[in-house]
N, C-alpha and C positions, 0 to 999 in steps of 0.2 A: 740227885745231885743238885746241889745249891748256885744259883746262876748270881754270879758278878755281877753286882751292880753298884759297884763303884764309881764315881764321874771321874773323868778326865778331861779338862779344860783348857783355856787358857790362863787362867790364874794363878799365882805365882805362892798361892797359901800352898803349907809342908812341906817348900824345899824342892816344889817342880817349878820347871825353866819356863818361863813365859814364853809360846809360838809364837805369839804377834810380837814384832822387837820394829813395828812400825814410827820412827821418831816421830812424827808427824801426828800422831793418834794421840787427842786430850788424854791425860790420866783421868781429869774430873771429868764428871759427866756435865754437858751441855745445858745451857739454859734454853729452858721453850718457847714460843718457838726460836728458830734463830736461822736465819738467812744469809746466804752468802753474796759479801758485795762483790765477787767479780762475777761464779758462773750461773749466779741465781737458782741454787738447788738449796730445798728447803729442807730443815731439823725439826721433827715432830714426830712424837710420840715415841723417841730414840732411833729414830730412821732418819737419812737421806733419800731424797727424791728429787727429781727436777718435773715436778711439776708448776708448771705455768701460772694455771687458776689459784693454787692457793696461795703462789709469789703474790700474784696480784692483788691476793684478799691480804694476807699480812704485810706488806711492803708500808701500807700506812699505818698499822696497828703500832700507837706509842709500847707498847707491852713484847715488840720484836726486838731479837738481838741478834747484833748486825757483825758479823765475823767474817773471813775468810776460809774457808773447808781444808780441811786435807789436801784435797786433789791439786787445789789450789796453789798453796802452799809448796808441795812438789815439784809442780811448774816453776812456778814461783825461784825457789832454790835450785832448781832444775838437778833432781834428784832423783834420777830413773831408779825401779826395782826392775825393769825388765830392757832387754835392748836385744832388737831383729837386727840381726846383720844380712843381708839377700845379695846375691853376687851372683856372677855368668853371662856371655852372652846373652842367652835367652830373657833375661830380665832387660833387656835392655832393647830388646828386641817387641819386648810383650809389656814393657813398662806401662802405658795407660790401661791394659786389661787389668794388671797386678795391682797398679794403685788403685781402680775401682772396687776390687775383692776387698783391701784393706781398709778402705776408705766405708764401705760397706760391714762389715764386721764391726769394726770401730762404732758404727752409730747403735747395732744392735748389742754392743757392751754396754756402751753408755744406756740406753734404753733402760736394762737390767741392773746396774749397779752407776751410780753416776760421780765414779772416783777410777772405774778404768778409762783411762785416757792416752792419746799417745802426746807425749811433749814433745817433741820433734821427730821433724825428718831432714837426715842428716846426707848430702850425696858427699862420698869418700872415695873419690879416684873413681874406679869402676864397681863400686860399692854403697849400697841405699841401709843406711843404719837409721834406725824407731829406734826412740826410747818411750818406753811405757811407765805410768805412776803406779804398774797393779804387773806383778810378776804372770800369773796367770792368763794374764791380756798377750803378752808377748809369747807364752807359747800359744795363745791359742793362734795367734795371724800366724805361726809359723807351722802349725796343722793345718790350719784353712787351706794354704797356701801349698804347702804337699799336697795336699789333696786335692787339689782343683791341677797341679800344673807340677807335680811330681817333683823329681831335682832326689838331694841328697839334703834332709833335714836332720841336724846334731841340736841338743836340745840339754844344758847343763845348768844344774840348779846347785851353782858354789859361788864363793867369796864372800868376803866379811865388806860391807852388811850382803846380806845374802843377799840374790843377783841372778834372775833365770835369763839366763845368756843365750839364745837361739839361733842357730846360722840355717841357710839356706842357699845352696847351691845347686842351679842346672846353667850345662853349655850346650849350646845348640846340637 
């Protein structure tokens, strides 16, 4: 038997749909390096990173192009793909433990990828809404967050532009 080894991508050659439908994502590719003037994460060798030391090394190099990022830009337009809704008593009760769990996850996102972000926090009546720039950020604080302090976690990945909507409910 002959094994499939067909690709499957994100590219949009032969009539398949493009996954990524990110507005924010250049179509052309980036000039090298290139630096971001608001969060200072650097473009090199087709990657973002927020590394510090090379900011520092290329920030004077006439040869640097000086942009604003994705993540940025999100903010910026404040254009969530992800939004924690958390609700209950219990949150309100437990509120400084809950913000440091998220507060926490959040730095080890960004660590990892430096365009998951949260753009706000939002307090709504008796309700704490995130919005996230990276769909995946938002479920993942709303697993953390079952997991560490349990409740009732719904987790729904619809709407045009697509939109991972996560709620999070416990009452005492």
């Amino acid at each position: 038997m002959k094994k499939d080894t067909r690709k499957y991508g994100i590219s949009s050659k032969r009539g398949r749909q493009p996954t990524n439908l990110d507005p924010f994502k250049p179509e052309e590719a980036l000039k090298e390096p290139s630096l971001c003037t608001t969060c200072k994460t650097v473009y090199q060798q087709q990657r973002w990173s927020l590394d510090q030391e090379e900011y520092r090394k290329l920030e004077n190099d006439p040869k640097t192009n000086w942009i604003t990022c994705p993540a940025c830009q999100k903010i910026a337009a404040g254009y969530p793909e992800g939004i924690v809704t958390l609700s209950g008593s219990y949150l309100w009760k437990h509120e400084e433990e809950i913000q440091q769990i998220l507060k926490n996850e959040e730095h080890k996102a960004l660590e990892k990828n430096p365009f998951e972000r949260v753009i706000r926090k939002i307090r709504d009546d008796d309700k704490l809404v995130i919005e996230t720039t990276d769909k995946k950020l938002a479920e993942h604080l709303g697993r953390v967050l079952h997991k560490a302090h349990r409740g009732k976690l719904d987790i729904s990945w619809a709407g045009d532009p697509d939109l991972c909507r996560v709620s999070w409910e416990r009452m005492l």
